[in-house]
C-alpha positions in Angstrom: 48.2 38.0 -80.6 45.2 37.3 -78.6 43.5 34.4 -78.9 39.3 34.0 -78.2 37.1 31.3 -77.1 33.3 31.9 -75.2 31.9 30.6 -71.9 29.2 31.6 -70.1 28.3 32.7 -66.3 25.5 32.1 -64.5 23.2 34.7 -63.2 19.8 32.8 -62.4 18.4 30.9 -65.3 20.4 32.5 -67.7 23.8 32.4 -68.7 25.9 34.6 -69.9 28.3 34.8 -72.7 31.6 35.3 -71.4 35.0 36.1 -73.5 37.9 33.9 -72.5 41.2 35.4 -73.8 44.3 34.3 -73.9 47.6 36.1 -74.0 51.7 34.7 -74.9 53.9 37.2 -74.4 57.6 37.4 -73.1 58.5 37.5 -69.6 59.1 35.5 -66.8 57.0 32.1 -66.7 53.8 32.7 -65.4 50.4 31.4 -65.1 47.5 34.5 -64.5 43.8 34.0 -64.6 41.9 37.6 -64.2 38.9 38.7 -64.3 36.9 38.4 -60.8 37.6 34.3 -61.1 36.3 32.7 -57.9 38.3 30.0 -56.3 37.4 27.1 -58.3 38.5 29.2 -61.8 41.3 29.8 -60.2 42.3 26.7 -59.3 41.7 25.9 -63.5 45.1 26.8 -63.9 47.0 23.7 -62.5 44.3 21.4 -63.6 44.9 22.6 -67.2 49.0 22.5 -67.1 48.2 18.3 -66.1 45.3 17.4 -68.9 48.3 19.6 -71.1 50.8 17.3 -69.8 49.4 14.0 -70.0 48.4 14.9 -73.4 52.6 15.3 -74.1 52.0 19.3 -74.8 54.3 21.7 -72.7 53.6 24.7 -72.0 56.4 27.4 -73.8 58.4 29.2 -70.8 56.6 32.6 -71.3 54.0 34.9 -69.5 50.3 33.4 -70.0 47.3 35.4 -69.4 44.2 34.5 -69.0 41.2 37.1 -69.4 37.3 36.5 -67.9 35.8 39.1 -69.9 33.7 41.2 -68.7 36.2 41.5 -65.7 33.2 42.7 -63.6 31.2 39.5 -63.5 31.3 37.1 -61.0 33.2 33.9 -62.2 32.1 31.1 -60.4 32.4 27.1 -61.5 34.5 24.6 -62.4 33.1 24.6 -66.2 35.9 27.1 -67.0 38.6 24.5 -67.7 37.6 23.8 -70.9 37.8 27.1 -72.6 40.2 28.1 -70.7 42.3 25.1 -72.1 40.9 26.0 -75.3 41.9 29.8 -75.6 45.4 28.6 -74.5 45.4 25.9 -77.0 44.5 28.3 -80.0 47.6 31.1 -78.4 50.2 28.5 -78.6 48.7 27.7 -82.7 47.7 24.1 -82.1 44.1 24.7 -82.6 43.2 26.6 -85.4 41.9 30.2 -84.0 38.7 31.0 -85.9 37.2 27.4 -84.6 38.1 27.6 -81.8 36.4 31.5 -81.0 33.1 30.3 -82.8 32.9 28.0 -80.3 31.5 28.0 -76.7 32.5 25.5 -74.4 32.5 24.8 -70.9 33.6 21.3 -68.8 36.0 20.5 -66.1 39.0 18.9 -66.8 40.4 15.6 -64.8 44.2 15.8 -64.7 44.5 12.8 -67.0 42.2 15.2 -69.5 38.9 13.6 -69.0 35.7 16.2 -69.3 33.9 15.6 -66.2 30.1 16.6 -66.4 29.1 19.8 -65.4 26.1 21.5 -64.1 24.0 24.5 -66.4 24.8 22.9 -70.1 21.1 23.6 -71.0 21.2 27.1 -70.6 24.5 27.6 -72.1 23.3 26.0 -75.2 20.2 28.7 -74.8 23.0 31.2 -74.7 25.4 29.9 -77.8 21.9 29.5 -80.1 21.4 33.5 -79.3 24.8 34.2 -80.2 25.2 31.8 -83.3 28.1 29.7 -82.0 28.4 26.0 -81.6 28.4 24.6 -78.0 31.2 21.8 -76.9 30.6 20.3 -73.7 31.3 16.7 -71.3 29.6 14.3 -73.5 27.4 13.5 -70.5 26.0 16.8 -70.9 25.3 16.6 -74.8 21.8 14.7 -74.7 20.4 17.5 -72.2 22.0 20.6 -74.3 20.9 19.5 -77.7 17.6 19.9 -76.8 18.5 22.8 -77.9 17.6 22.9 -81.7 19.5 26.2 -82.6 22.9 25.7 -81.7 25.3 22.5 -82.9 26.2 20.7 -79.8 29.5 18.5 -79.7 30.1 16.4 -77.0 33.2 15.3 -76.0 34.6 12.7 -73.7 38.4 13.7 -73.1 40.5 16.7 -74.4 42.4 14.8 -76.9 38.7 14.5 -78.8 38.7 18.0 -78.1 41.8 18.5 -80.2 41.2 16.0 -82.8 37.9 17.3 -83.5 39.0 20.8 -84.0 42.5 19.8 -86.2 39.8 17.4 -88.5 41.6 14.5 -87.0 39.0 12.9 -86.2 35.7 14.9 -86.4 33.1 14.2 -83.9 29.2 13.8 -84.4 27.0 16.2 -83.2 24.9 15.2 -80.0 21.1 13.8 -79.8 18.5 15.2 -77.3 18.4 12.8 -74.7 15.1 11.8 -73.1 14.4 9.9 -69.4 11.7 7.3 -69.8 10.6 7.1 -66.2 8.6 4.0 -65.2 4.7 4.5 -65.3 3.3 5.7 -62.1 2.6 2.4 -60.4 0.4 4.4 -57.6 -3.0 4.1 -58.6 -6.2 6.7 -57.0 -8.1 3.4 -56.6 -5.5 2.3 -54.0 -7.4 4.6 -52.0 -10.2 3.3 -49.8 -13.0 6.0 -49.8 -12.1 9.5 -49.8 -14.5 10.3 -53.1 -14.3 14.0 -52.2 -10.7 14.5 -51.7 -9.9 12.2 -54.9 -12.4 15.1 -56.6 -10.4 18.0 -55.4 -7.4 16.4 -56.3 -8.9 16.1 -60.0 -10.0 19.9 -60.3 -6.6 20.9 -58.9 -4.6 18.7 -61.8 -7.1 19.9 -63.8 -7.0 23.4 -63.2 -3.3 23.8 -61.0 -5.4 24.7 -58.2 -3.2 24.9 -54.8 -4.6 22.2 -52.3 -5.2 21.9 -48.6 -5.7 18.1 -47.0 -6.9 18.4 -43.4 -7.5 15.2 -41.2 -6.0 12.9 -38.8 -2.9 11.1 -38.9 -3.1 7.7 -40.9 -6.4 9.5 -43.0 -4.4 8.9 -46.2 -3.5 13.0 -46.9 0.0 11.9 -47.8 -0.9 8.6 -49.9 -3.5 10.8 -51.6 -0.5 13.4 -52.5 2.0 10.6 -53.8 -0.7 9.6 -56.5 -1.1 13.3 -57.9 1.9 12.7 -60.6 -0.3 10.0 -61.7 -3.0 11.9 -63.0 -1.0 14.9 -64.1 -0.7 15.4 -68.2 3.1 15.5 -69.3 5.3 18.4 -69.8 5.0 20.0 -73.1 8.4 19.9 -75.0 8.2 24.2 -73.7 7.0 23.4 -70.2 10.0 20.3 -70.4 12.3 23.3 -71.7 11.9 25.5 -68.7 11.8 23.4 -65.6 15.0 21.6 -67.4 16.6 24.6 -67.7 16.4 25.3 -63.8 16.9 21.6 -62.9 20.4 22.2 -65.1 21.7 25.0 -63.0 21.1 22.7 -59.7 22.6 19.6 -61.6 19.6 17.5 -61.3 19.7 16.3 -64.6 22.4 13.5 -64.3 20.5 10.4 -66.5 21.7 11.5 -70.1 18.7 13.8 -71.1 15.9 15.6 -69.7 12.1 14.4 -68.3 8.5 15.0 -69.5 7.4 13.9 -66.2 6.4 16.9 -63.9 8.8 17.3 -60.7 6.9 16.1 -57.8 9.1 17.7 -54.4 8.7 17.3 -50.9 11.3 19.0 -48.7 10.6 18.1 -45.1 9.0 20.9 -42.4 12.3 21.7 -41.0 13.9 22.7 -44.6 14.7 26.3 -44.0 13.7 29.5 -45.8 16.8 29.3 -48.6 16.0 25.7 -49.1 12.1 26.4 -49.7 12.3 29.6 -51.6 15.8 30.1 -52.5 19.3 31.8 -51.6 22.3 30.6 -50.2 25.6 30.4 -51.8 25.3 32.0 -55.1 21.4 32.6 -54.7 20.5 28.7 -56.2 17.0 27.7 -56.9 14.8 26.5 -54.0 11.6 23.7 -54.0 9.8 26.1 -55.1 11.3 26.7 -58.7 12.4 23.1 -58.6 8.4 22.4 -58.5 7.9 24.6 -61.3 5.2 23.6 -64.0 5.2 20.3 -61.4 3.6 19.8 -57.7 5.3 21.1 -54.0 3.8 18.6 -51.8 4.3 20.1 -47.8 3.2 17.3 -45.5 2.9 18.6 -41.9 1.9 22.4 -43.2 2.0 24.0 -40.2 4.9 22.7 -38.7 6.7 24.6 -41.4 8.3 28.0 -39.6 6.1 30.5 -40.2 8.4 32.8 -41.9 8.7 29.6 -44.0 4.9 29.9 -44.6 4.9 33.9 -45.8 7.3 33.8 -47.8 5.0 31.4 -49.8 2.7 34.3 -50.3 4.5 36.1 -53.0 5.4 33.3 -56.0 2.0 31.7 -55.2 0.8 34.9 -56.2 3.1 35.7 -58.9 4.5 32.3 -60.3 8.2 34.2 -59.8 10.3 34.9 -56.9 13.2 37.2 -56.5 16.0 35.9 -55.1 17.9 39.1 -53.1 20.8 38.8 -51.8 24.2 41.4 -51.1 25.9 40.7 -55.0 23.2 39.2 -56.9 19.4 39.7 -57.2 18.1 36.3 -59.0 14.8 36.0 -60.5 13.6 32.4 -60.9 9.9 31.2 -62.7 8.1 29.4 -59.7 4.7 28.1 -61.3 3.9 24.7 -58.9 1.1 23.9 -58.0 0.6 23.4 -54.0 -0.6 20.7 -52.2 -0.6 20.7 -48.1 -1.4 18.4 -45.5 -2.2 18.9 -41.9 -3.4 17.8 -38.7 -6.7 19.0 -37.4 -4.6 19.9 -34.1 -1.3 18.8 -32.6 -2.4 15.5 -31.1 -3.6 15.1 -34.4 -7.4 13.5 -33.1 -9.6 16.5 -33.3 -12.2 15.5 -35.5 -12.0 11.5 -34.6 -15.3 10.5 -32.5 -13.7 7.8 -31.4 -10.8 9.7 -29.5 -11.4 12.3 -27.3 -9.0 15.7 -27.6 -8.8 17.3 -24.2 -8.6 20.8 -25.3 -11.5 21.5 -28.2 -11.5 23.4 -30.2 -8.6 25.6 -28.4 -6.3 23.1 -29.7 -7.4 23.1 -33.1 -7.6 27.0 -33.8 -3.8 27.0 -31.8 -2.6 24.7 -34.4 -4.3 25.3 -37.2 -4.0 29.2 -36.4 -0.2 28.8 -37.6 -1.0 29.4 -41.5 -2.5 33.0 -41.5 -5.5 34.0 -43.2 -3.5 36.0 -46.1 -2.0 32.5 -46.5 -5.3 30.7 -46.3 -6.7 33.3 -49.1 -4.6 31.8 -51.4 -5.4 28.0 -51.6 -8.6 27.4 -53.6 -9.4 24.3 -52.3 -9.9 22.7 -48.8 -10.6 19.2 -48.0 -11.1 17.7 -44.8 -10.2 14.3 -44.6 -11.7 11.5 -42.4 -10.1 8.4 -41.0 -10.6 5.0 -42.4 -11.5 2.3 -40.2 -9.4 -0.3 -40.4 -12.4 -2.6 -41.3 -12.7 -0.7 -44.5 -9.1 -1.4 -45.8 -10.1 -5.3 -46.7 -13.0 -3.9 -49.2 -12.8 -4.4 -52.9 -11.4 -1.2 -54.9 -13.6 1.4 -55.4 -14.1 4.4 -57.6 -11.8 5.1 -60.6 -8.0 4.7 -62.0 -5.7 7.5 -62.1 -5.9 6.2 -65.9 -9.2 7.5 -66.4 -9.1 10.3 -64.2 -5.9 11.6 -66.1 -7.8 11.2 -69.3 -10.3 13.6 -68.0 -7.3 16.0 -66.5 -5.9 15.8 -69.8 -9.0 16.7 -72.0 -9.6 20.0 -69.3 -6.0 20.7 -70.1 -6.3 20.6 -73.9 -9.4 23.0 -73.6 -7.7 25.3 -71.8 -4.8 25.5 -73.6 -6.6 26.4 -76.8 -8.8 29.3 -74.6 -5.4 30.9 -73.7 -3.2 30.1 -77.0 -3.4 33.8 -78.0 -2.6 35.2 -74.1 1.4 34.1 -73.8 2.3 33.4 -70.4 -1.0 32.2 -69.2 -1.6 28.0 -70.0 -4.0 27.2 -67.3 -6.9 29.0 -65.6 -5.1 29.9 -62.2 -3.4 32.3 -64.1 -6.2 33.7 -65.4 -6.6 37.2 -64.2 -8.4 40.6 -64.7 -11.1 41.3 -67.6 -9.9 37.8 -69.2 -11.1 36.0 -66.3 -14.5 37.6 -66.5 -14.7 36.4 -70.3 -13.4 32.9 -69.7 -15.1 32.3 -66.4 -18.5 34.8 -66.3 -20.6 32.6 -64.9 -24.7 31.9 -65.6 -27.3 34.6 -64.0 -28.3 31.7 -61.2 -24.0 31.2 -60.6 -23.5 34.8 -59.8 -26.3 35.2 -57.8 -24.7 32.3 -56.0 -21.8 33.9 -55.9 -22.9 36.8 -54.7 -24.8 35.9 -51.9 -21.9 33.5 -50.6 -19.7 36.3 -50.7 -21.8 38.9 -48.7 -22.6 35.8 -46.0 -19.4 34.9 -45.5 -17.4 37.5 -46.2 -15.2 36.5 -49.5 -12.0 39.4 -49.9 -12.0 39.8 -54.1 -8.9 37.4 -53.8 -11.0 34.8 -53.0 -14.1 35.7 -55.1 -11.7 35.5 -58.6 -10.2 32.0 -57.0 -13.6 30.8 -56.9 -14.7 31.7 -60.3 -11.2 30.0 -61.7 -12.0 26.6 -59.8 -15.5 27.1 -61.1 -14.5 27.5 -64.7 -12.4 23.9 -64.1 -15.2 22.2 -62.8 -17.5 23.1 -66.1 -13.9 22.4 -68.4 -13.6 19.1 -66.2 -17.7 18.4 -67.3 -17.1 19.4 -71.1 -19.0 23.0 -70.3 -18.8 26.2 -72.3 -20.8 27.9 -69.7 -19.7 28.5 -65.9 -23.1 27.2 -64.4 -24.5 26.8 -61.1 -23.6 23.7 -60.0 -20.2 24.6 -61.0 -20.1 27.7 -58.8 -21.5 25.6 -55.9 -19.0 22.9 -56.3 -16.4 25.7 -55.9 -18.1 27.3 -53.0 -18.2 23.9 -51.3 -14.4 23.6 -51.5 -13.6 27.1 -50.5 -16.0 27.1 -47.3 -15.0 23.4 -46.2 -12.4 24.8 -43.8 -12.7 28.4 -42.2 -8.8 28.8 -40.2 -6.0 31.3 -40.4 -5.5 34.1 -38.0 
């Protein structure tokens, strides 16, 4: 008789339930895992025969066989052992059988029968909540899987728990969600001397997740700026929380006992390559960009970034998704970040500083510059430039405001906005507001559009870039407590879109 436990395999963000049978029949003694197991499920085998062993249970001298179904599916993982031990388990009657196939587990085993932690328990407790079962995982793993309200999680330390839980032995609790409390953001905006105008853009794009271009020279404060984004940014909402966890899970960043209501804040470095950025590799895993989701890709040094790097931005900043395509597997991952660059005005770096002289203006700015292309350029709504700071400066008293009270404001925009698109699912913020809703939302007053209008015959907007205006616009007037897109609002906007005119 065969007996039944569930797993799941991972195809993106989801998992998938998988059927782990297991067969005892007569024959010579033999251990068979099928099913398209990779080598790591393979391996499961021999790693189950010692957490067996140094739990005193032999094995009977018979024909075992091990079933992944469907057969057709890519196996891939360690997480295997544990069902695989289960199903086993529940053949040779010491587990009772209808437990254990309500049940879906996954966890690798230690040869001493420790559950090690494993990566993905989040979505596998998305996947037993669809199918009714209870999930048993590493205990590690139970704080970030019980997040999951509709499906029991047990978590389980060794095997032997494992076994006394499911003979009633002795019965183990069900797991708590787990949450990291990170330390407040200690960077503060007034640790910034000067600047007003690129702390202001900084504010719409929290505001509004507006993707950001810094331009000035080196030592300007571009990056210092960046690091004090997180500060003013709202945190997750428990769904927001839910889906960047989810994809943090599957690339087993979620190691502190739970999961983080503080937005993912990455910054891969300029030589990080194309899978890295957007995705691919081994198994088609997540890149920075869907580990940024609902958070902030900071890209210091923009165009030193390949420029294949660059295009392939194009798409998810478009979309908020990317496609992952590869030979076996064609992986769709949410990728809703909010960009914020930072570049030299040319490759010395001294451009626009008086008090150094460039040898080769402008050539060597548009050269340098002239690395992000225009399609590129269309996309980012707004461009700062930033100037150096004397040094003189740096020994003045703080100036302007906290990332305290700027977050409160960030926060307030956010709330509006989140009641103007509660009935549109999918859309939270007004960068993704598109189409005839963005002409509702964001319309703006008859002196705006004729604004508007005139700006975009003089210098040539694409419609791209007129609808980007009109979001930033709508921020601005959220950011001022508005109902109405007004004038200054559009000009504002305007201002930031015009600032810098490169790409090639």
């Amino acid at each position: 008789m065969v007996a039944r436990t569930y797993t799941v395999a991972f195809e993106g963000v989801e998992a998938r339930i998988v059927e782990v049978q297991c067969a005892v029949s007569a024959g010579m003694p033999n251990f068979a895992i099928v099913g398209l197991p990779d080598k790591a499920v393979s391996e499961a085998r021999d790693r189950v025969r010692a957490a067996l062993t140094a739990l005193s249970i032999a094995l009977p001298s018979k024909r075992i066989t091990i079933n992944l179904s469907p057969a057709d599916l890519p196996k891939e993982g360690s997480h295997f052992d544990l069902p695989i031990a289960l199903a086993l388990l529940a053949a040779i009657d010491i587990l009772p059988r209808e437990e254990v196939e309500s049940s879906v587990a996954l966890g690798e085993l230690s040869l001493d029968g420790r559950l090690v932690p494993v990566i993905g328990a989040l979505p596998a407790a998305m996947a037993a909540a669809g199918e009714g079962r209870r999930l048993l995982c590493p205990r590690a793993c139970g704080p970030e899987a019980a997040w999951v309200g509709g499906a029991e999680v047990i978590g389980a330390a060794t095997l032997d728990e494992v076994v006394g839980h499911f003979t009633e032995r002795a019965p183990l609790l069900p797991a708590r969600p787990g949450e990291v409390t990170r330390n407040a953001h200690t960077r503060d905006l007034r640790d910034v001397k000067g600047q007003e105008r690129a702390k202001r853009a900084l504010e719409i794009a929290a505001a509004g997740r507006h993707h950001l271009l810094m331009v000035g020279t080196p030592g300007s404060g571009k990056s210092m700026l960046a690091a004090r984004l997180p500060g003013i940014l709202p945190p997750l909402t428990p769904m927001e929380a839910l889906e960047t966890s989810m994809i943090h899970s599957l690339s087993g960043l979620l190691d502190e006992g739970g999961i983080s209501r503080t937005r993912p804040f990455r910054e891969p470095h300029h030589t990080a390559s194309m899978a890295a950025i957007v995705g691919g590799g081994r198994g088609a895993k997540p890149g920075e960009i869907s580990l940024a989701h609902n958070g902030v890709l900071f890209l210091d040094e923009f165009p030193e970034f390949p420029r294949t790097v660059l295009e392939t931005l194009r798409q998810p900043i478009e979309t908020g998704e990317v496609v992952v395509a590869r030979a076996n597997a064609h992986i769709r991952y949410p990728c809703r970040f909010l960009l914020v660059a930072a570049a030299n005005p040319c490759k010395c770096g001294y451009l626009s500083d008086p008090s150094r002289s460039c040898a080769r203006v402008p050539q060597c700015g548009e050269d340098y510059l002239g690395r992000i292309s225009g399609p590129l350029m269309d996309r980012i709504d707004l461009r700062v430039e930033v100037p150096p700071v004397a040094f003189t400066d740096l020994d003045l008293p703080e100036t302007g405001e906290s990332s305290a009270t700027v977050a409160t404001r960030v926060a307030t925009a956010r709330n509006t906005q989140t009641r103007r698109f509660e009935a549109h699912p999918g859309m939270r913020v007004n960068a993704d507001a598109e189409g005839r809703l963005l002409e509702e939302v964001a319309s703006p007053d008859t002196e705006g559009r004729d604004l508007l209008t005139k700006v975009a015959e003089r210098f040539g907007l694409t419609a791209r870039g007129y609808h980007r205006v009109l979001r930033v616009a709508r921020t601005i007037a959220d950011l001022d407590g508005e109902a109405t897109v007004r004038k200054p609002h559009v000009a504002e906007a305007v201002s930031y879109r015009l600032s810098l005119q490169v790409g090639k």
